[in-house]
C-alpha positions as CSV (number, residue, x, y, z in Angstrom):
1,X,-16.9,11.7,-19.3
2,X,-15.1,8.2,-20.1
3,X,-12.0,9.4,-18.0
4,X,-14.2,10.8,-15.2
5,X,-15.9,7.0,-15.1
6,X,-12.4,5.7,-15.4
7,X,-11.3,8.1,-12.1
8,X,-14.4,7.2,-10.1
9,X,-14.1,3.7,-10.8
10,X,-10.7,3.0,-9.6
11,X,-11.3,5.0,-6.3
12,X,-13.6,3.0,-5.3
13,X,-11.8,-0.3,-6.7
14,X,-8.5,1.3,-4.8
15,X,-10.4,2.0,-1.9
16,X,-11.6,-1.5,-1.7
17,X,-8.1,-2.8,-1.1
18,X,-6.9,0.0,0.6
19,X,-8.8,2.2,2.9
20,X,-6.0,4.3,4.6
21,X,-2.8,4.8,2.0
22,X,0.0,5.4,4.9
23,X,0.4,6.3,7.9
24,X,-1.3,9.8,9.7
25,X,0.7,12.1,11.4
26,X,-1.0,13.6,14.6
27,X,1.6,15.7,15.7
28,X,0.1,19.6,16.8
29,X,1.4,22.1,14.3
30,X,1.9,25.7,15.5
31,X,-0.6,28.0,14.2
32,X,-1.0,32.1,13.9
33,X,-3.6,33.5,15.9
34,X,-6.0,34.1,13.0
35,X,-5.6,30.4,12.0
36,X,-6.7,28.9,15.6
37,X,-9.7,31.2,15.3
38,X,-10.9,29.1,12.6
39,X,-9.9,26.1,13.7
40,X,-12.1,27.0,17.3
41,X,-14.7,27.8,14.5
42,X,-15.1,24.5,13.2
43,X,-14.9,22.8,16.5
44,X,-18.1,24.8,17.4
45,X,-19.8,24.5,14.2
46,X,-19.4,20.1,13.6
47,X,-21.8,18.1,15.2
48,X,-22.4,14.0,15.4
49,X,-20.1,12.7,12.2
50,X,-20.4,16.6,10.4
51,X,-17.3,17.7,8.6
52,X,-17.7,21.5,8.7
53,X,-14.4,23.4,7.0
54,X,-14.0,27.4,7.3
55,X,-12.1,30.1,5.9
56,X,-11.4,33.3,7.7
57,X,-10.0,36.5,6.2
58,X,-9.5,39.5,8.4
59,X,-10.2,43.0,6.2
60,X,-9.5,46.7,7.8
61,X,-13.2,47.3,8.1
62,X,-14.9,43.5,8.3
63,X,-13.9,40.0,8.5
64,X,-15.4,37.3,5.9
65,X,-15.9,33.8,6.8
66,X,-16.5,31.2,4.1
67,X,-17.9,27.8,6.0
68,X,-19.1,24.3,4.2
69,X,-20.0,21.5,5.8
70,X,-20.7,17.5,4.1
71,X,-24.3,18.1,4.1
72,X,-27.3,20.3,3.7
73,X,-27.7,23.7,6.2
74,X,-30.8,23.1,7.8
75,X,-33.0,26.0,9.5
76,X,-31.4,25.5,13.2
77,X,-28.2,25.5,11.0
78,X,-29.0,29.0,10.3
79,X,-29.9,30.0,13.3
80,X,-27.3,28.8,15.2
81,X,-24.3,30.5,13.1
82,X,-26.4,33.9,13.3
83,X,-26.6,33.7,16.8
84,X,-22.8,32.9,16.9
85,X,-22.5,36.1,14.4
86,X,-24.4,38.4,16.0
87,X,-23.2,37.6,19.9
88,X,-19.2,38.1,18.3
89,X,-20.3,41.5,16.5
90,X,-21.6,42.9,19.7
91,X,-19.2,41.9,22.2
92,X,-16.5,43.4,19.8
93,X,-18.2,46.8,19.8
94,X,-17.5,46.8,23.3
95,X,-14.1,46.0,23.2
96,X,-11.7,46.2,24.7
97,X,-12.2,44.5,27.5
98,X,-11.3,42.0,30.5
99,X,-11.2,38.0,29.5
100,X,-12.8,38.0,33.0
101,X,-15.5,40.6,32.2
102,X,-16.4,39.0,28.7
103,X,-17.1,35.8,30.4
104,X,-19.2,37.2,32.6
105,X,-21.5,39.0,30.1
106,X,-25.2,37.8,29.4
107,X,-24.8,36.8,25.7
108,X,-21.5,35.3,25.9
109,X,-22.9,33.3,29.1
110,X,-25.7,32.4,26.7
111,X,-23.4,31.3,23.7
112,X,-21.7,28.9,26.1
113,X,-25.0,27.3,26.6
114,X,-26.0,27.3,22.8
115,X,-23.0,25.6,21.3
116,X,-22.6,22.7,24.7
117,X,-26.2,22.1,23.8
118,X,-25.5,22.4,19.8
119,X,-22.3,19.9,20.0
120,X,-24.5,18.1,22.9
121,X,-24.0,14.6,20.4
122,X,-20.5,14.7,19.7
123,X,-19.7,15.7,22.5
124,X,-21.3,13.2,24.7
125,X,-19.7,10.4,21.6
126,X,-16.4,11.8,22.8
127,X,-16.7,11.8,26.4
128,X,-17.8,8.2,26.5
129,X,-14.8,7.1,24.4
130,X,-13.1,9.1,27.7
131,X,-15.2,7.5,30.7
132,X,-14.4,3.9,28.8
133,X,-10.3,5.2,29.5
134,X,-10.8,6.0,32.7
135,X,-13.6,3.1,34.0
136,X,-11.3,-0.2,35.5
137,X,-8.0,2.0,35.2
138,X,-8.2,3.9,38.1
139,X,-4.9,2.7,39.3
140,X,-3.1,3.5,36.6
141,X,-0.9,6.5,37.1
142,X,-2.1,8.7,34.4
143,X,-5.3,7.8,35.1
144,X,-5.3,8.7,38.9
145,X,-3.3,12.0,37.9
146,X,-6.1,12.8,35.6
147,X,-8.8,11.8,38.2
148,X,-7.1,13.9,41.0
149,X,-6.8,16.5,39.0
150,X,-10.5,16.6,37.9
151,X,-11.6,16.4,41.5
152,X,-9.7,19.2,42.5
153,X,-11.7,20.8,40.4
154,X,-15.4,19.9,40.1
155,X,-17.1,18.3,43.2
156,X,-19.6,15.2,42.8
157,X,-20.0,13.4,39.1
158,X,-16.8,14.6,37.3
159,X,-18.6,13.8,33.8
160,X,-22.4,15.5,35.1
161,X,-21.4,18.6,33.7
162,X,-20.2,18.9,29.9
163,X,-18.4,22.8,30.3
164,X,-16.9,21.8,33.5
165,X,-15.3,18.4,32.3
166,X,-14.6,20.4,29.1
167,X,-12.5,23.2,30.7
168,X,-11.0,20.0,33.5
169,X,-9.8,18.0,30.0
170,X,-8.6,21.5,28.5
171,X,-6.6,22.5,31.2
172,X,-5.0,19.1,32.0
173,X,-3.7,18.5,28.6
174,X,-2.4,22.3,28.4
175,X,-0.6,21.9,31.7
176,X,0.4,18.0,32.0
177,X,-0.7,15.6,29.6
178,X,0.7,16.7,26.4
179,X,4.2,17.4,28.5
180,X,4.3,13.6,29.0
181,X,5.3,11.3,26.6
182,X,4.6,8.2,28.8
183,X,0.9,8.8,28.5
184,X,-0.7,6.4,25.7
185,X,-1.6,8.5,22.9
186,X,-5.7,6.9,22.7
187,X,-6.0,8.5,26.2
188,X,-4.6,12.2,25.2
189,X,-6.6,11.8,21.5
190,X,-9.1,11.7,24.3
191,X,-8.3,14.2,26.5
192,X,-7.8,16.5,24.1
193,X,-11.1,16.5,22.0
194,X,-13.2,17.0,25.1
195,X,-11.1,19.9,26.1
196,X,-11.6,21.3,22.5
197,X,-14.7,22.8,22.9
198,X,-14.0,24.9,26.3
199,X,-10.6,25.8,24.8
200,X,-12.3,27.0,21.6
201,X,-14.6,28.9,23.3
202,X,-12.1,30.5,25.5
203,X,-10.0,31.8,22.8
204,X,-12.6,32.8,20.6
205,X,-13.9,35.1,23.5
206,X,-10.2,36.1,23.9
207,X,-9.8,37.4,20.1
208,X,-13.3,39.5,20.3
209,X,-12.7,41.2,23.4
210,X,-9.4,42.5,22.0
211,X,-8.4,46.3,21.1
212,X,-7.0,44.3,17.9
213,X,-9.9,42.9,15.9
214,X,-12.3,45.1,17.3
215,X,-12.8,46.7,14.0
216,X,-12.6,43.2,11.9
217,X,-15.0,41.5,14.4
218,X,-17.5,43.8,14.7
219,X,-18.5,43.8,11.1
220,X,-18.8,39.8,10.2
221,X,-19.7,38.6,7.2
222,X,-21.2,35.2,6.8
223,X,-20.9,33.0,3.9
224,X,-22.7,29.5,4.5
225,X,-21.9,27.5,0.9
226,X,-24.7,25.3,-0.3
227,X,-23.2,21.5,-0.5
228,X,-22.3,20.2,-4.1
229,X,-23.4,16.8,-5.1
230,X,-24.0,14.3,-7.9
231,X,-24.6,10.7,-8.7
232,X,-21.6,9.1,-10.5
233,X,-21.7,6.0,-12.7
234,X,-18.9,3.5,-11.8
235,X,-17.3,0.3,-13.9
236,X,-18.1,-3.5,-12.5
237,X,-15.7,-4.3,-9.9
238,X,-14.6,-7.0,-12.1
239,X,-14.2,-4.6,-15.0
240,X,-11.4,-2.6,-13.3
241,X,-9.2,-5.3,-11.3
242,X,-9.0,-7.9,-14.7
243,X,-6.7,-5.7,-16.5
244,X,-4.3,-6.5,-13.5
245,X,-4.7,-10.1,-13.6
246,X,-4.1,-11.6,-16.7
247,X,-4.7,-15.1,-15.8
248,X,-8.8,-16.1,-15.6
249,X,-8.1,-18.8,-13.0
250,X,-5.9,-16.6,-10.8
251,X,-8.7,-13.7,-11.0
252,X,-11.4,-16.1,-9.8
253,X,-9.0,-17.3,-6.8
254,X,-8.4,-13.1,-6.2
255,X,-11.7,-12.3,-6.0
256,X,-12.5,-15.5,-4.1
257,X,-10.0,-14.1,-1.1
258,X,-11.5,-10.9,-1.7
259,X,-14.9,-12.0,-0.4
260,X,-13.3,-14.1,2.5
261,X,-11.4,-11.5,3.8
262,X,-13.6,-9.8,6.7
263,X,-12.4,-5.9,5.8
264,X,-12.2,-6.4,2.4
265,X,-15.4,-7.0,2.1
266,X,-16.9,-5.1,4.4
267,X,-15.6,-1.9,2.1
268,X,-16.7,-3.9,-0.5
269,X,-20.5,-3.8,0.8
270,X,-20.3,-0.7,1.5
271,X,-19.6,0.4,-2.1
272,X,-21.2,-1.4,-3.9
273,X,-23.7,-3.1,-2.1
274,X,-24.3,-6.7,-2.8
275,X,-21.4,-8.2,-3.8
276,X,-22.8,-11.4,-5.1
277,X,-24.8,-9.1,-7.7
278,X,-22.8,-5.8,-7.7
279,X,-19.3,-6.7,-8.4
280,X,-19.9,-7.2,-12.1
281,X,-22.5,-4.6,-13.1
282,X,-22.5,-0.8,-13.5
283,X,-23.6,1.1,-10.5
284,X,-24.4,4.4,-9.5
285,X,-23.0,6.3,-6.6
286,X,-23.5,9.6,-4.8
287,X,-20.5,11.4,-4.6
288,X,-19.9,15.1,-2.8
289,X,-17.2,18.0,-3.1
290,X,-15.6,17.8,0.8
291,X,-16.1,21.0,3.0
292,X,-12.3,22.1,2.3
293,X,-12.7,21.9,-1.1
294,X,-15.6,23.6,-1.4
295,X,-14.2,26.5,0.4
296,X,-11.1,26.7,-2.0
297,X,-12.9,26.8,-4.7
298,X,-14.5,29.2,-3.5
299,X,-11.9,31.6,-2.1
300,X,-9.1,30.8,-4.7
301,X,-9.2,33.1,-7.4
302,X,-10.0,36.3,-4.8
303,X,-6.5,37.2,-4.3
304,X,-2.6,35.7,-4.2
305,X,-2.1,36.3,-0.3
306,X,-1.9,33.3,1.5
307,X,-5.2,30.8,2.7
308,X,-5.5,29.2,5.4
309,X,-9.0,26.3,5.6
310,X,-9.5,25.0,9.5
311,X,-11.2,21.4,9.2
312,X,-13.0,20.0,11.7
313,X,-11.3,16.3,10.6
314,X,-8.3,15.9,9.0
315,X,-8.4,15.8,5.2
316,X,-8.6,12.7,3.3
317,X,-5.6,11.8,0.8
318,X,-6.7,13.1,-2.4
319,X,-8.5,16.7,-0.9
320,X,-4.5,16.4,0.3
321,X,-3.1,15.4,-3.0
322,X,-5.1,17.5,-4.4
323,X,-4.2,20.6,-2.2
324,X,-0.8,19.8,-3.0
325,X,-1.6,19.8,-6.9
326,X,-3.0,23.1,-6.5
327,X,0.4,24.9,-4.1
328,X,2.4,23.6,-6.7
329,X,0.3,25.7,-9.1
330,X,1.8,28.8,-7.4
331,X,-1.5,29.2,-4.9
332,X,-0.4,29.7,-1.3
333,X,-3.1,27.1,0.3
334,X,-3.0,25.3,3.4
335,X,-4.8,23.6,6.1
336,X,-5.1,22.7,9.4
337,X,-4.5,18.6,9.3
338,X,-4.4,16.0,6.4
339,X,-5.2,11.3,7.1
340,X,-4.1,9.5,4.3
341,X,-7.6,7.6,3.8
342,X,-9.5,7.2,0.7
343,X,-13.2,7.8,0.3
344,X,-15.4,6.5,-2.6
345,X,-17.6,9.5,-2.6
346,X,-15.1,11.8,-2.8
347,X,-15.9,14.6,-6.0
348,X,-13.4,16.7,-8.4
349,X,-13.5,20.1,-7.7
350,X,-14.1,21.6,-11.3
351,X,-10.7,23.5,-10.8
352,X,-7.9,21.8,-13.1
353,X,-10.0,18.8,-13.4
354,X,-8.3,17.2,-16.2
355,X,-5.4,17.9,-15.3
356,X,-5.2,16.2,-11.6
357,X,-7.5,13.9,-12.8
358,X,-4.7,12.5,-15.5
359,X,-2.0,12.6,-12.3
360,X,-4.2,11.1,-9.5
361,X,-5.3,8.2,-12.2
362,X,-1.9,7.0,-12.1
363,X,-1.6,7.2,-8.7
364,X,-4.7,5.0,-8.0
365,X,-3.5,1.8,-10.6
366,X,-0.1,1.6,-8.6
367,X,-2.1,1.4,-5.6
368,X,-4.7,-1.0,-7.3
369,X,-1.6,-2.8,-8.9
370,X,0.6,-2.7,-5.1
371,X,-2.5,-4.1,-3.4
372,X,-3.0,-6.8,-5.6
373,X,0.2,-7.8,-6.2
374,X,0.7,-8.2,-2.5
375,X,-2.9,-10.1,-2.1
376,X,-2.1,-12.9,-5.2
377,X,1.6,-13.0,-3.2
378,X,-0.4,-14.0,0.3
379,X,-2.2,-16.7,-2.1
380,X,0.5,-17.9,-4.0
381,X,2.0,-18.8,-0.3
382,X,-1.3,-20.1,1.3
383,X,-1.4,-22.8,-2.0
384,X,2.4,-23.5,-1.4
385,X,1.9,-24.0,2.3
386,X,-1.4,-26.5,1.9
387,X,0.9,-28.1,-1.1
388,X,3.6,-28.8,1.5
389,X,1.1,-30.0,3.8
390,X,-0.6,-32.5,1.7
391,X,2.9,-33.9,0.8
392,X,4.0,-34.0,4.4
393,X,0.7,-35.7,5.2
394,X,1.2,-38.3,2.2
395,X,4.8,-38.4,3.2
396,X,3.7,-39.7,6.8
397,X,1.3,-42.3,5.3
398,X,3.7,-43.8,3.1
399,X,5.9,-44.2,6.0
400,X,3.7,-45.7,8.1
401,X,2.5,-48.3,5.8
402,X,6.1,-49.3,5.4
403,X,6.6,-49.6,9.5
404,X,3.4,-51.3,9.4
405,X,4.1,-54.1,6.6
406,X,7.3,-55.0,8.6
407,X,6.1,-55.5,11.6
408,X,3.1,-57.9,10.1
């Protein structure tokens, strides 16, 4: 329990100082067939900031899908993947058949309109973030390319309908945008997640209707995993960075910067909520196992074959780290994108808990040390700066009296 505290408690110190650890890379990686089916999965099942993570295994007579999401399944939850389940089941009975012909059936014209409607909130977030590109840039090349191309294919309001401006964004990046490197990358980022939900639909029609998974597909089963949370007792603030700074006054001028830079303590807020009270007191947080997690721990002892977990946002650094931890235990695990950004609520899975926990507390005081180190350096030079300042300043008075004596 005292290492636990210990883990928790310089997370959230860490975290303070250092929100994202290094750099993410956003580059697409190539993935099997099986693998984008999960990853459309996820795209369809996350809605307004939801984190939904899914695991798909394809047996001779079934397929089992293992889902978890960073909060509770509510009754249109349930619904909703049902729905999803039992439209896929019957439109792989009648497989094979046409992409053209799927498309056109009742149910799967129907499903269209359930998940648009379903995703209606992120997806509307993420086609604003687009219309702000696009609104004042018109003459901008890539902008007009995009805006020609979109006209040529929906007439009136380009953004009045979301599955049209879906499959529009979709299609562009498929066929020009991601071939052009001069395009900024904010716009394709753009471009690209608004095109995510037509494209997901399109090839998760394109996998039922198949000779191939007909058998797989037409028996589904469903696993929904309940979310796992607790509340967490953390150390004071204070408790965690003094062991750092041996000298009282140079703590006080730390924590003093702390509060006066604008990020800083915003994360600081966040965490522990007043500052002026919280910093030096115990506190309670609630902490949660993330979606990917949740599904390994769930599907990791079933069998040796490789995993694959589709996440609807990239993983945080340790559900990374801790991925890593767990492939060099000999389990063949991976997923579909990994950001190197810490979160405070993050939870241990119970798998080798002691064990990661021991590595990953190392990792967080040389982070906790880096930060602060390079902090106390930007104050030791602020100090030396206003130092050299007040000498110039004293230097210019002394002179001036001197001029002024001799001229009197």
């Amino acid at each position: 329990m005292a290492q636990e505290k210990e883990f928790y408690s310089k997370l959230c110190v860490a975290e303070s100082f250092k929100f994202i650890v290094d750099e993410t890379n956003e580059e697409d990686v190539n993935l099997s067939e099986n693998n984008k089916f999960s990853c459309n999965l996820t795209t369809i099942l996350a809605r307004d900031k939801e984190v939904v993570a899914v695991n798909l295994k394809l047996l001779p007579n079934k397929c089992k899908v293992y889902i978890a999401k960073n909060g509770a399944w509510s009754k249109e939850d349930y619904e909703y993947v049902n729905k999803i389940k039992e439209i896929l089941i019957n439109v792989s009975k009648d497989a094979p058949m046409t992409l053209e012909k799927t498309c056109g059936r009742e149910d799967m014209e129907n499903l269209y309109i359930t998940v648009m409607k379903y995703c209606c909130n992120k997806f509307i977030y993420r086609l604003d973030k687009l219309k702000k590109d696009v609104t004042g840039n018109e003459k901008n090349i890539y902008i007009k390319t995009f805006l020609d191309f979109a006209k040529s294919q929906i007439k009136g309001d380009i953004f009045k309908i979301n599955l049209a401006i879906s499959k529009v964004c979709c299609e562009y990046y498929r066929k020009t945008a991601k071939k052009d490197f001069t395009f900024p990358k904010k716009f394709l980022r753009h471009i690209k997640k608004v095109g995510s939900y037509y494209g997901s639909l399109m090839n998760i029609t394109n996998c039922v209707r198949r000779e191939k998974y007909k058998t797989s597909f037409s028996c589904i089963d469903m696993h929904l995993l309940d979310p796992i949370t607790v509340n967490q007792v953390i150390s004071p603030w204070s408790d965690i960075v003094k062991p750092f700074i041996h000298d009282s006054k140079e703590y006080e001028n730390f924590m003093k910067m702390c509060l006066e830079d604008l990020m800083i303590k915003f994360r600081l807020k966040r965490i522990y909520g007043n500052v002026d009270a919280q910093l030096n007191n115990e506190k309670s947080i609630l902490i949660y196992l993330h979606p990917e997690l949740n599904v390994l721990v769930n599907i990791l002892s079933q069998d040796k074959e490789s995993k694959f977990i589709a996440v609807s946002k990239r993983s945080c650094y340790l559900c990374d780290s801790y991925i890593r931890f767990v492939q060099n235990k000999g389990h063949k695990i991976t997923v579909s994108g990994s950001c190197k950004k810490l979160y405070h609520g993050w939870k241990l899975p119970d798998t080798f808990k002691k064990e990661f926990m021991s590595n990953t507390i190392f990792t967080l005081d040389n982070i906790i040390k880096r930060e602060i180190e390079h902090h106390t350096d930007i104050i030791a030079k602020s100090d030396s700066e206003a130092e050299s300042v007040d000498n110039d300043v004293e230097s210019c008075f002394e002179i001036t009296e001197r001029i002024l004596a001799i001229e009197f």
